[in-house]
C-alpha positions as CSV (number, residue, x, y, z in Angstrom):
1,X,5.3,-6.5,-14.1
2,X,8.8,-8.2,-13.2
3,X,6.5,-12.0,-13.5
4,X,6.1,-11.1,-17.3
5,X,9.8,-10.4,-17.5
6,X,11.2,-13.4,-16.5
7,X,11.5,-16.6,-18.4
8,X,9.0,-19.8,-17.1
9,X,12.2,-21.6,-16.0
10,X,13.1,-18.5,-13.5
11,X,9.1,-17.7,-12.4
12,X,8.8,-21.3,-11.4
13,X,12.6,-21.0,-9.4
14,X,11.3,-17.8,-7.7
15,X,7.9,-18.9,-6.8
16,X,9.0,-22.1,-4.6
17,X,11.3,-20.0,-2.6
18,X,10.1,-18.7,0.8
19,X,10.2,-15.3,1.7
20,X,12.9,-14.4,4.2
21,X,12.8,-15.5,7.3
22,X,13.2,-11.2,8.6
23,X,10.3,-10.6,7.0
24,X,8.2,-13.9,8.4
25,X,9.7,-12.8,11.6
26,X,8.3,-9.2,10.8
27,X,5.2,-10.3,9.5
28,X,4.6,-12.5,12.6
29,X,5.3,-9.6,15.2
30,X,2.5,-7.6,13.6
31,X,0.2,-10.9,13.1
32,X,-2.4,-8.6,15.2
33,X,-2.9,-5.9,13.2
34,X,-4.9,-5.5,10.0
35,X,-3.2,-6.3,6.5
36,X,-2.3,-2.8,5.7
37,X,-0.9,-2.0,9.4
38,X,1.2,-5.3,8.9
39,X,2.4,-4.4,5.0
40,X,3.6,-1.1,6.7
41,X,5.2,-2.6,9.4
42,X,7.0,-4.6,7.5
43,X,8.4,-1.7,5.3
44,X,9.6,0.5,8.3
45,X,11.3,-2.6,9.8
46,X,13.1,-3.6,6.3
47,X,12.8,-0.7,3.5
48,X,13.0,2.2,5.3
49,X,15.5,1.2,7.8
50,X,17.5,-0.9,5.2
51,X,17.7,1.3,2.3
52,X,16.0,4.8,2.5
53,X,17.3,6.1,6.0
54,X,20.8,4.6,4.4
55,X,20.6,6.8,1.5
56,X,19.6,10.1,2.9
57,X,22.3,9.8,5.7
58,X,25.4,8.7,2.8
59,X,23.6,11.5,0.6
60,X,23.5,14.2,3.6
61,X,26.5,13.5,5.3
62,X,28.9,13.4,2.1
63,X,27.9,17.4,1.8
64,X,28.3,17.8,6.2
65,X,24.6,17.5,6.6
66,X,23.2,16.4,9.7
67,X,19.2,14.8,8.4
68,X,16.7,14.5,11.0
69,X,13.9,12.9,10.8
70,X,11.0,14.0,13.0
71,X,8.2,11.6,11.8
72,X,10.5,9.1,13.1
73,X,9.9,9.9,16.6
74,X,8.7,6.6,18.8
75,X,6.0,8.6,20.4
76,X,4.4,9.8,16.6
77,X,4.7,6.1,15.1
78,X,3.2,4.6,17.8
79,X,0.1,7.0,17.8
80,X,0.1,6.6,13.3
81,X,0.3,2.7,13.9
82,X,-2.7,3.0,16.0
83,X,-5.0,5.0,13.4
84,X,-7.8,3.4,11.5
85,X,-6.5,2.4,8.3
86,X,-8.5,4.5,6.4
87,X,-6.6,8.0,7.8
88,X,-3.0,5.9,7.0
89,X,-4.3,5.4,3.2
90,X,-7.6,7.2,1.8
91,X,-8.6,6.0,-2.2
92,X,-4.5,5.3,-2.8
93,X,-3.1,8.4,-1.1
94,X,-1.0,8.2,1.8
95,X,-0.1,10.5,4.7
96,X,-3.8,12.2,4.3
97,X,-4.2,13.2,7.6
98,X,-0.4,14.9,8.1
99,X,-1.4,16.9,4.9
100,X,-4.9,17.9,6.2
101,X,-3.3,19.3,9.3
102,X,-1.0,21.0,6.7
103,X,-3.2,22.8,4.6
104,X,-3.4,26.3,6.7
105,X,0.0,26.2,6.4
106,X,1.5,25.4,3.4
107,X,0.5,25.6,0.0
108,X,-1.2,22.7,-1.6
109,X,0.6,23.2,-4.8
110,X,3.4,22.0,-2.5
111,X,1.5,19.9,-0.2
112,X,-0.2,17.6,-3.0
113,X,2.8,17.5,-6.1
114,X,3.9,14.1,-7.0
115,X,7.1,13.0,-4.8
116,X,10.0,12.7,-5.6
117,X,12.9,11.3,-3.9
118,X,16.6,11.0,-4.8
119,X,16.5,10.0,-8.4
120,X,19.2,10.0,-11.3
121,X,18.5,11.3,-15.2
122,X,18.6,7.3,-15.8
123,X,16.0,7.9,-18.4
124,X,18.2,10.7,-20.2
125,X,21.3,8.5,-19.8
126,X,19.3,5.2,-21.6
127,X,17.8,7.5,-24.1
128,X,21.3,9.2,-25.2
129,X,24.7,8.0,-24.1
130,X,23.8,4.6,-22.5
131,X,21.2,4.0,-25.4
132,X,23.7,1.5,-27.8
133,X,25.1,-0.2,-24.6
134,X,21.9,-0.8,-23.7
135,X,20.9,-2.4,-26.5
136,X,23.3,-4.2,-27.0
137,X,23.7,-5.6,-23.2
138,X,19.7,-6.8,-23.4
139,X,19.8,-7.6,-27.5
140,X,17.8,-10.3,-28.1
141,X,21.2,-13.0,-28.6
142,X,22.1,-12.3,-25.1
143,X,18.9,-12.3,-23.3
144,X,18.1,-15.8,-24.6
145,X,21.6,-17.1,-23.9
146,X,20.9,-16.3,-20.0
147,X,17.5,-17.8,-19.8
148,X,16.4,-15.4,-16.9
149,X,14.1,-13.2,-19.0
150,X,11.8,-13.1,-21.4
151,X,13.1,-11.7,-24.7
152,X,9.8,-10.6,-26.2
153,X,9.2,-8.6,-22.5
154,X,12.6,-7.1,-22.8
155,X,12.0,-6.1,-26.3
156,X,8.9,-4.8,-26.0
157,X,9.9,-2.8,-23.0
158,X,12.5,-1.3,-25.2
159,X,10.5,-0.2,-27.2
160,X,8.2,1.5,-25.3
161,X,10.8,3.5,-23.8
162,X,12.3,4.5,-27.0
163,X,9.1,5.8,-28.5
164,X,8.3,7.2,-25.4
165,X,5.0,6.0,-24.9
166,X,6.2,5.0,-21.1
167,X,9.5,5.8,-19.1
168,X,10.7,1.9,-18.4
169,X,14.1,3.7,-17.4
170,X,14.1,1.9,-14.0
171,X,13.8,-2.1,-14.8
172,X,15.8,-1.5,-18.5
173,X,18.7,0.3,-15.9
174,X,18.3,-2.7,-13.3
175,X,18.6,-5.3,-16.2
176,X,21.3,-3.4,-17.5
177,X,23.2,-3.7,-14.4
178,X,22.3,-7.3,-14.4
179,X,23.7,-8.2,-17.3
180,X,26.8,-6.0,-16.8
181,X,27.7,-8.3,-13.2
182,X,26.5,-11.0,-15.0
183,X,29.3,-10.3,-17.6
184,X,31.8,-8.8,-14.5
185,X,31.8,-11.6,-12.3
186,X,30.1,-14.6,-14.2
187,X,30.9,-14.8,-17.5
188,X,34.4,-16.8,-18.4
């Protein structure tokens, strides 16, 4: 989806960069293991690390909550990175096997609802208060002016939020922020 939004100039930019040498580095350490072991290995070494074990310690400490995170433990990831790749990820769902050894225990109303991590009403906030910044910040004027996106993409994905036919709330709110440090820090 983010290919379609950009303009040619900026998908021809992006798509002679290498990737970055952590994750070559990362990719090569795992250079053993099948495609999905690696794409996992990866994540843990970059995503979770980087950004989700970030945002649940700021989140938990700010209230004086001490997180822990059991599934962490070296002994555990080292016995999941050794599993056939078919009990990490069965037809698109992941951690099967921790929720088949869950079952007797927990409901699987609970066990088998859609996650959900820490998320903001960004949606609500585009739909209502944020809704004439919005447009206005990605209006048609300004996105051609930049030359990083496509204006018919942006439009259209505007629209489909307003009408509601699909909640685009999280790359309208991350162009949003884009164009509001474009206009912060780059603009004269």
């Amino acid at each position: 989806m983010k290919s379609r939004l950009y303009s040619p100039e900026l998908n021809h930019a992006l798509l002679k960069e290498e990737p970055p040498a952590v994750f070559r580095e990362h990719f090569r350490s795992a250079r053993n293991q099948s495609d999905l072991t690696q794409l996992l290995y990866v994540d843990f070494k970059t995503t979770l690390a980087d950004q989700m074990l970030t945002k649940v310690d700021r989140m938990s400490m700010a209230v004086g909550l001490e997180a822990r995170v059991p599934f962490l433990d070296h002994t555990l990831i080292e016995f999941a990175a050794a599993l056939p790749d078919d009990l990490k990820l069965a037809e698109g769902e992941g951690k099967r096997i921790i929720k088949q050894a869950m079952e007797p225990q927990i409901p699987r109303s609970l066990l088998y609802r859609k996650k959900h991590g820490f998320t903001l009403p960004v949606g609500k906030w585009l739909a209502d208060g944020l809704r004439d910044r919005l447009e206005d910040a990605l209006s048609e004027e300004r996105i051609k002016r930049r030359g990083l996106f496509d204006p018919q993409a942006i439009r259209s994905l505007l629209r489909l939020h307003r009408q509601g036919k699909r909640n685009c709330s999280a790359p309208l709110f991350n162009l949003y922020m884009l164009e509001l440090w474009h206009q912060t820090f780059l603009d004269p």
